[in-house]
C-alpha positions in Angstrom: 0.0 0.0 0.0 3.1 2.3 0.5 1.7 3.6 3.7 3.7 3.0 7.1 0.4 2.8 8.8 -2.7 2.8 6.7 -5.9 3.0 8.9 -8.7 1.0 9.5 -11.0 3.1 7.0 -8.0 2.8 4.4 -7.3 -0.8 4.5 -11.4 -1.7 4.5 -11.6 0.4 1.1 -8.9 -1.3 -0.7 -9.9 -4.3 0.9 -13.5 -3.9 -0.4 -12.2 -2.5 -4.0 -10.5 -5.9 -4.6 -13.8 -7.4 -4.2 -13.1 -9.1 -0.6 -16.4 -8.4 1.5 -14.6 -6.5 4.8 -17.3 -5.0 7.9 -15.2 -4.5 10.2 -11.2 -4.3 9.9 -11.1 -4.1 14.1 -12.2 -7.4 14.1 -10.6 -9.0 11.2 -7.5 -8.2 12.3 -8.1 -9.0 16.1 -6.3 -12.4 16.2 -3.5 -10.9 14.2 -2.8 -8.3 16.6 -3.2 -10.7 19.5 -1.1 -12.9 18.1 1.9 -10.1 18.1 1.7 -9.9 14.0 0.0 -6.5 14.1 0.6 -3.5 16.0 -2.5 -1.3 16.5 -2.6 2.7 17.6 -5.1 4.9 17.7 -8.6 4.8 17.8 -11.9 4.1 16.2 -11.7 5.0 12.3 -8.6 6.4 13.1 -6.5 3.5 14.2 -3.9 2.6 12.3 -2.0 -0.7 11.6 1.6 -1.7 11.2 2.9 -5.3 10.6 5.6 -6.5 13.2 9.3 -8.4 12.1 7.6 -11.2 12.3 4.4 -10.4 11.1 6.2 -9.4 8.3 8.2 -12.6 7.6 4.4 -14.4 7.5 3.5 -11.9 4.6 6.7 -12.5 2.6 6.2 -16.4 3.1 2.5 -16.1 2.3 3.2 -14.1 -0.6 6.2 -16.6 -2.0 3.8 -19.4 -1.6 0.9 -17.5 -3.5 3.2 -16.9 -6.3 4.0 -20.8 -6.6 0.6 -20.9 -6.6 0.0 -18.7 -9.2 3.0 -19.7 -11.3 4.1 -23.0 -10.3 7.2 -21.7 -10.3 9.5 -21.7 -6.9 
């Protein structure tokens, strides 16, 4: 997204524009931020997400495998 911290609001709308059905980001990402893959900050419509180092590593493998998917190429 080339956004340090997108917000709740901003992630739901690009979320929704890709055609996934997203209510409510809050609790979407509620086991990711428990989990210590997500931090949180802020507040209602305001808050804003970040991913963590190892959140992070878990979207770089999740991508990789998605493109293997994709391509069938490792």
């Amino acid at each position: 997204l080339n956004l340090p911290k997108p917000t709740a609001a901003q992630l739901a709308k690009w979320l929704r524009r890709s055609g996934y059905p997203i209510l409510r980001m809050d609790r979407a990402l509620q086991d990711a931020v428990a989990g210590g893959d997500i931090l949180s900050s802020g507040s209602r419509r305001a808050r804003c997400y970040e991913l963590t180092a190892p959140g992070r590593l878990k979207a770089y493998i999740l991508a990789n495998q998605l493109t293997v998917t994709i391509t069938g190429e490792a």
